[in-house]
N, C-alpha and C positions, 0 to 999 in steps of 0.2 A: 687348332689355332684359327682364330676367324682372319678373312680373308678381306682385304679390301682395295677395291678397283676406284680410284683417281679418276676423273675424263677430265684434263686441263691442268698445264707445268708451271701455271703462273703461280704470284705469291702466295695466293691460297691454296693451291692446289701443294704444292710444296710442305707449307707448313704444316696442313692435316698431315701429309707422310711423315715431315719430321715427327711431331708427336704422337704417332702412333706407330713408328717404326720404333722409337726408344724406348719403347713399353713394351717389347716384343711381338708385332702384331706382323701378317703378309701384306703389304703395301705392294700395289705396281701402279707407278702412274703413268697416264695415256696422254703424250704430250703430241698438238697438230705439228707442230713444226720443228724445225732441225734443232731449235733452241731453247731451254728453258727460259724464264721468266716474265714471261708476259709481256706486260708493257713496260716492265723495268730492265727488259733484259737492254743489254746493247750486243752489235754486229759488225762481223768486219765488213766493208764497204766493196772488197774485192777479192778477186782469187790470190795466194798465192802463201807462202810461210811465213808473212806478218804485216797483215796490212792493218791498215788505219783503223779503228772503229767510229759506228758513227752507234745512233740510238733515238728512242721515240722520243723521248725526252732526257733533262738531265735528272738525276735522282736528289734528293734534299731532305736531312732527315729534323724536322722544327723539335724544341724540348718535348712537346709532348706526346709524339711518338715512342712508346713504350713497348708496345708488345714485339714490331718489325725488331726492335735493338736488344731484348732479352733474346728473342729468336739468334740474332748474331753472333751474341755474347755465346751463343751453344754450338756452333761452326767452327770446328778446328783449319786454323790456317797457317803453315809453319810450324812457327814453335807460339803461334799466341792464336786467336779466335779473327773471324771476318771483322767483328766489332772494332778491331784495331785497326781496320782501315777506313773508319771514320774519322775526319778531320775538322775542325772547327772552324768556324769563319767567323770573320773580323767584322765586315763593313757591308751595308747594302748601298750602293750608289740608285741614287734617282734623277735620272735627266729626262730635262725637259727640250722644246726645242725653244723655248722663249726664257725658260728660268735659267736660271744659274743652278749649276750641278746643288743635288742636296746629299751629305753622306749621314747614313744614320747607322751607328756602332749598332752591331749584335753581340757582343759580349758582356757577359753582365756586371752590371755596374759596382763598383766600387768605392764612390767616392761621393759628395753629398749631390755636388750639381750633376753627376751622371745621373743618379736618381732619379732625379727632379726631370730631367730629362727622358729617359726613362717612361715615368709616369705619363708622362703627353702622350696621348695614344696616337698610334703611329698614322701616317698621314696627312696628321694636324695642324703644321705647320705653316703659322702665316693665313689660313682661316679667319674669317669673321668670328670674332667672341660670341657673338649670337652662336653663331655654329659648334663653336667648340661646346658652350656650354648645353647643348641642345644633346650633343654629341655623350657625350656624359651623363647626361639624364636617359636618354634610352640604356645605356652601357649597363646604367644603375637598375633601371626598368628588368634587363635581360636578369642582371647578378641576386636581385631578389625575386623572380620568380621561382616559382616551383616546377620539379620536374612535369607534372600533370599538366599545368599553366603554358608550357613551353608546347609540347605534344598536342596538349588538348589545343590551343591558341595559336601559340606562335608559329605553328606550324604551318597554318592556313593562312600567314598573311606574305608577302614577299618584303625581304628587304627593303628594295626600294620605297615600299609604301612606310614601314616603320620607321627609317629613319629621315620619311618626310623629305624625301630625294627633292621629287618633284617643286617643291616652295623651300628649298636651303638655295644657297648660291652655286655659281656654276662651277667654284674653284672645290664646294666641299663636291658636289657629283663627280667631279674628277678626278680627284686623290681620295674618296674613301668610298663611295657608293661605286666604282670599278678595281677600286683596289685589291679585293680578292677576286675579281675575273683575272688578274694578270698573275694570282698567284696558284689559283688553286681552280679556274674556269666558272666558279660556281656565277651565273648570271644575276646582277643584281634586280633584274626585272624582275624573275621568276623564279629564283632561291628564294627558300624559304628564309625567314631570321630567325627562326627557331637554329637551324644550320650554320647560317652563315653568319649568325650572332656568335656562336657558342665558339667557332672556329675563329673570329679576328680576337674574341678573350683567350683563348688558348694559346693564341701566337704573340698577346704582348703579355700574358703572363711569364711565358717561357722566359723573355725578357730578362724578368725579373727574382728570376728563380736563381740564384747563384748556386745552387748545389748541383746542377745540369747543365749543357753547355746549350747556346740559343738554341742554335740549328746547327748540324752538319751536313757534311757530303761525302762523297767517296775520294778517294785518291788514287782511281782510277777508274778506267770504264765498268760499269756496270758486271756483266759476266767476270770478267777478270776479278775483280774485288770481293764481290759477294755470290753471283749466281752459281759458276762450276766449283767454285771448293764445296759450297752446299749438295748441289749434285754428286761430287764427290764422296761426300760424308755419309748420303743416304742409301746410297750405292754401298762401302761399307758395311752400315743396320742391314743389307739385304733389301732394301725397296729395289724392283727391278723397274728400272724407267726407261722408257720405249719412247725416243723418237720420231717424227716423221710418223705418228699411229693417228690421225684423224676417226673421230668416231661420227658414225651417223644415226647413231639412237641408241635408245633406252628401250631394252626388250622389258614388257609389263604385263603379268597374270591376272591383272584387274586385284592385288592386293600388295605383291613384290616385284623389288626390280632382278629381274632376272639375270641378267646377262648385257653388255654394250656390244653391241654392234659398231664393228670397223668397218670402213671405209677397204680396204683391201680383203673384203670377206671376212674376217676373222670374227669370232666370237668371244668375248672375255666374260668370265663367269667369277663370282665374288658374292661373298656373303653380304658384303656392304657395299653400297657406291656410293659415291662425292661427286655430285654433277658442279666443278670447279671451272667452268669456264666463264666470258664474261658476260655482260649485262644480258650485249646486242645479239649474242650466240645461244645465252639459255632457252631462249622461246620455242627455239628449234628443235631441243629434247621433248619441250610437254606436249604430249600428243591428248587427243580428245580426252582418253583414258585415265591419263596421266592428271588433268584436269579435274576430271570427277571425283577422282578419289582424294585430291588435293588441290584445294581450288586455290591458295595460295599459288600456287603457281602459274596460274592462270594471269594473276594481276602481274607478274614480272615487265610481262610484253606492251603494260601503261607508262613504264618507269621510262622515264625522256633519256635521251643524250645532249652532249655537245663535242666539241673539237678542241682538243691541247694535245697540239701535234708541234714535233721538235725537227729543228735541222742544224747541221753545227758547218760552221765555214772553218778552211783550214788555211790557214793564215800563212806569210811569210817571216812573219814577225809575231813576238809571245806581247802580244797586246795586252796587261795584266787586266787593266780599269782598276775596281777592288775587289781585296781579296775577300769573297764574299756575290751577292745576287748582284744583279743590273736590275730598275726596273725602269720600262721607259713610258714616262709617264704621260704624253702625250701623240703614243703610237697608235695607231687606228687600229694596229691588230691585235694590243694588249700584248706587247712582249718582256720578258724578260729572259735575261741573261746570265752565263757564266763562264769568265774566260777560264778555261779548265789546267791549261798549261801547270801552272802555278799549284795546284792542286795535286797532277795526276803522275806523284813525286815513285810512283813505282811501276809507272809506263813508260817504255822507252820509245819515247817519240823518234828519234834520230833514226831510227832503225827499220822504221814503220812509214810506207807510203811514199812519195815524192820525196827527195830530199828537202827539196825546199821548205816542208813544213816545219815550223817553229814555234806556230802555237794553233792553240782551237777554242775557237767562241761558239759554245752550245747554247741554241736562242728555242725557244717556245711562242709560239702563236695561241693564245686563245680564243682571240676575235676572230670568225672567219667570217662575219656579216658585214661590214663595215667596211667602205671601197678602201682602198689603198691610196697611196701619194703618187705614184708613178703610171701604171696601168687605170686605176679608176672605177676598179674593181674591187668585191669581197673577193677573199683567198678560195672561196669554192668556187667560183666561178675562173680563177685565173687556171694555167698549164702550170706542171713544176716547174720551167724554167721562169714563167712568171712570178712563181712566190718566192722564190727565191732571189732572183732580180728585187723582187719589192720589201722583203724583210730587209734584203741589205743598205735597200735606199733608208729605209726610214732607220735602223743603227745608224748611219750616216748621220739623218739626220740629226739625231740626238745628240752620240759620240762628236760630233763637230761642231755641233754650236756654240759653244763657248768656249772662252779662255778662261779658266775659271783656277785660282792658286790652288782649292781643294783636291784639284782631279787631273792637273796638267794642263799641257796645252790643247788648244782648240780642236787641231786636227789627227785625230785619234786614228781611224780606219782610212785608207786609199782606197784605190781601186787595184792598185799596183801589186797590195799584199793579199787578196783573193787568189790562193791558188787553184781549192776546188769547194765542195760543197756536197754534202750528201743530208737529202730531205727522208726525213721517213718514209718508209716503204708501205706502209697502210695509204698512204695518199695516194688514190692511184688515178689516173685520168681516165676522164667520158668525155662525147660528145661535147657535151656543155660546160666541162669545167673539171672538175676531180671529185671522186667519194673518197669516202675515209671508212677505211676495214676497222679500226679500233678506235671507235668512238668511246666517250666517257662518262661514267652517269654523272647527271646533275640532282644537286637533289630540289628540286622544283615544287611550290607551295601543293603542300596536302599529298607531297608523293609517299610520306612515311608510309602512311595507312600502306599500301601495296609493295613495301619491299618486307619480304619474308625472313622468320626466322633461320638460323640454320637445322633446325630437323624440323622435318617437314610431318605431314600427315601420312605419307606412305614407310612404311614400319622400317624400312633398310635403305633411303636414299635421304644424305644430306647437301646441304647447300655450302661451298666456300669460295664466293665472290665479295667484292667491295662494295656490291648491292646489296647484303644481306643485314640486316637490324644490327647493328652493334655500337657499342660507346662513343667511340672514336666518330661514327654519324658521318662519313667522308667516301667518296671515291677517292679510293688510297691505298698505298702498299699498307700501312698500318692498320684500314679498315678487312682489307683482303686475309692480313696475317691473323686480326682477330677472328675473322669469320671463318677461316682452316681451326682455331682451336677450338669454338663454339661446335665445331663440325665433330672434331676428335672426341670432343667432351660428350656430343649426343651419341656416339657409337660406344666409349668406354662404359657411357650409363646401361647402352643397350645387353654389352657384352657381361655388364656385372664383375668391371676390373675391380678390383680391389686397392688400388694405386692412386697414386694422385693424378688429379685434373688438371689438364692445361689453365696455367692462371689467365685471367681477363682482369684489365684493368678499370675504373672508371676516372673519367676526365677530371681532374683534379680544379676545385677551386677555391679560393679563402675561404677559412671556415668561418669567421668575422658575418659573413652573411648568411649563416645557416640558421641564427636567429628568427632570422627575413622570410626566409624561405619553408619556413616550418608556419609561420604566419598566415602564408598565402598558402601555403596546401588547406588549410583551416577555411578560410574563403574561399579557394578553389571550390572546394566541397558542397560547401554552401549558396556557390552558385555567383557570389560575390565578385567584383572584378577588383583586378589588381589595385592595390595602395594609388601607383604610380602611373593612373591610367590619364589623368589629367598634368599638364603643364603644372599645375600648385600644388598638386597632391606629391609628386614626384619634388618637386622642391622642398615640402614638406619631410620626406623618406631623407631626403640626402642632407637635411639636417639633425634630422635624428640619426642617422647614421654618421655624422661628422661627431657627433656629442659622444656616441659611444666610442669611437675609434678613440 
């Protein structure tokens, strides 16, 4: 039976076990720390038989996460699967500190004017016309390109610049040229639009996909929901996973990987390895050696990061908002929210931590460059007690500014109802400020070229990180979970299973445009530029595309 060594308990590191522990293979994975799942896991906050959890962030899973929710759909939990402890959400509230709250439905639409509503891509609201329609024409630019055109092009230019940031108004730079920093970190300076085009259509198509639900989340913390009944299960197949087992390399013959080297002396030996840790940790395994014989790996240590770091405050009161995101649209650190209360319908709060607590608002930072309202500082520069003090000034500021019929009254958060606060643990203070232990990759103009497939050049070591080439194009549980079966897939080839392959999906988009896009592969080829590379020609496209529709 071929034998295969894990280094890393996160999403991908997990998923490669799952599927190749189900197909009868030795799996042990080699997890650093006392808890599985990476940066999705969550943690209790203190010692004792049930304390509170806190976690890096909150989890969210948008429609087009497909591979993370088959994975689920295969985790027996009770008498049904983890997948059942996804819950749907209703509403995303957007507050401003000058606008009036905005709430935009996530549930798909049913009726003509949700539609239509619907349709308006999301952020658009109350835009100059100039903008919206400008907005639309790139959209349209992205939805007929061809995959080569995207890769080959779009890849190499930054959002910002494609959708013409710079010369739109200041209201479109703020609700749509940051709008996926507050959701997903990706920087609109220096995201690609190859990326960060493909991901704002994937999230309002999901929208509109009524056979799928928009987005969910868990219905309780993280480990509790989904990470130990997983670990559970794989324990079951016989995957033997080892806690608290830090590795400090990859032993290498100059053609195979030998053997991992622990950190506590030990040696682990395997037919296969899956070097599954993340972005900021892989550089650390490719030794000079390792390099030469695989220069793919060599480029890992170009791939950039950023910061989407979470902290949840525990409340006196179950502060709902809606049930569904926060997103605060004129926060300087890019946050958004989720009162989780409401959600986390198989957590018994009462029971757990202070009594006082009543509810918990788990909030995300992505901005950490950008001074704050209070201190006057970016978040890397402040102490934790400073971001945290400043996150809750500007909730304040948003959650209280208006009286608005949509969302309640004005004053939403006190000071009164702050019982405690637990900031992620990767945060950790220096001299001058704080480093963050789990950074997150962005994907940054022209960084494709340098992120690796998952089988690499070296005969017996795969890749399954959120770094690594896959559909999904994302730092993500769904990118992570694809690159664990991209990983299983290149070992099952190696081993000559007979069995089926872990399935990979591709990002799904109207077929209405594949007309378009079979077009521009033809000119791609030919060296030609896009239809839609001018203001008239693009008007041009989206009339002949109105006539076909």
């Amino acid at each position: 039976m071929t034998a295969i060594a894990v280094v890393g308990g996160g999403i991908g590191g997990l998923t490669t076990a799952h599927e190749l522990a189900e197909r009868g293979f030795d799996v042990t994975v080699l997890e650093a720390n006392d808890r599985f799942g990476g940066k999705a896991r969550s943690m209790p906050i203190a010692d004792g038989p049930a304390p509170l959890h806190g976690e890096h962030g909150f989890r969210f899973f948008p429609a087009f996460y497909r591979h993370v929710v088959d994975t689920m759909e295969r985790i027996p939990d009770g008498t049904g699967t983890v997948a059942d402890n996804l819950v749907e959400t209703e509403a995303t509230l957007i507050a401003g500190v000058d606008d009036v709250d905005r709430i935009a439905s996530t549930t798909a639409p049913d009726s003509l004017r949700e539609w239509l509503e619907a349709l308006r891509p999301a952020f658009v609201e109350d835009l100059p016309a100039a903008d919206v329609r400008f907005l639309l024409e790139r959209l349209l630019y992205l939805l007929t390109a061809c995959d080569d055109r995207r890769e080959g092009e779009l890849d190499d230019v930054s959002w910002w610049t494609f959708i013409d940031a710079e010369n739109r108004s200041q209201e479109f730079r703020d609700r749509l040229a940051y709008a996926t920093q507050s959701l997903v970190a990706l920087r609109p300076e220096v995201g690609s639009a190859r990326t960060i085009g493909t991901i704002y259509l994937q999230l309002l198509f999901g929208q509109l996909d009524a056979s799928r639900p928009t987005e969910r989340i868990l219905n309780a913390p993280t480990n509790n929901a989904w990470i130990d009944p997983w670990v559970r299960y794989l324990e079951t197949l016989g995957v033997d996973v080892q806690r608290n087992a830090p590795a400090r390399g990859l032993e290498f013959d100059g053609r195979r990987i030998t053997g991992v080297a622990l950190a506590d002396g030990r040696t682990i030996a395997a037919d296969e390895y899956v070097l599954a840790v993340p972005v900021d940790v892989a550089p650390n395994f490719v030794t000079p050696e390792l390099r030469r014989a695989a220069p793919e790996l060599g480029r890992i240590e170009r791939l950039e990061t950023a910061w989407m770091n979470g902290i949840q405050f525990y409340l006196s009161e179950d502060v709902e908002l809606t049930r569904g995101h926060q997103v605060y649209a004129d926060a300087p650190w890019a946050l958004t929210s989720i009162s989780q209360r409401q959600f986390w319908t198989d957590y018994d709060l009462e029971s757990r931590g202070p009594d006082a607590v009543e509810g918990v608002l788990s909030v995300i930072a992505s901005d950490w460059e950008t001074p704050g309202i209070v201190h006057e500082k970016p978040a890397r520069a402040c102490t934790r007690e400073e971001i945290a003090e400043e996150i809750w000034a500007q909730l304040k500021a948003h959650l209280n500014a208006s009286d608005d019929h949509l969302t309640g009254p004005g004053t939403r958060l006190t000071d009164e109802m702050l019982v405690d606060w637990f900031l992620d643990p990767a945060i950790v203070e220096t001299d001058d400020g704080v480093a963050n232990r789990s950074p997150l990759l962005i994907n940054t103009v022209g960084s494709l070229r340098n992120r690796p497939a998952a089988d690499t050049a070296v005969r017996n070591l795969t890749l399954a990180g959120d770094y690594v080439r896959t559909n999904a194009d994302l730092a993500s549980m769904e990118s992570a979970n694809e690159a664990g079966r991209r990983a299983a897939s290149a070992i099952l080839d190696r081993a000559r299973y007979r069995g089926s392959r872990p399935q990979c999906w591709e990002l799904q988009e109207p077929a209405v445009f594949e007309p378009f896009k079979r077009q521009d592969q033809f000119r791609y080829r030919l060296g030609l530029p896009h239809p839609a590379a001018t203001t008239q020609s693009i008007r041009t496209a989206t009339r002949r595309l109105s006539k076909r529709l």
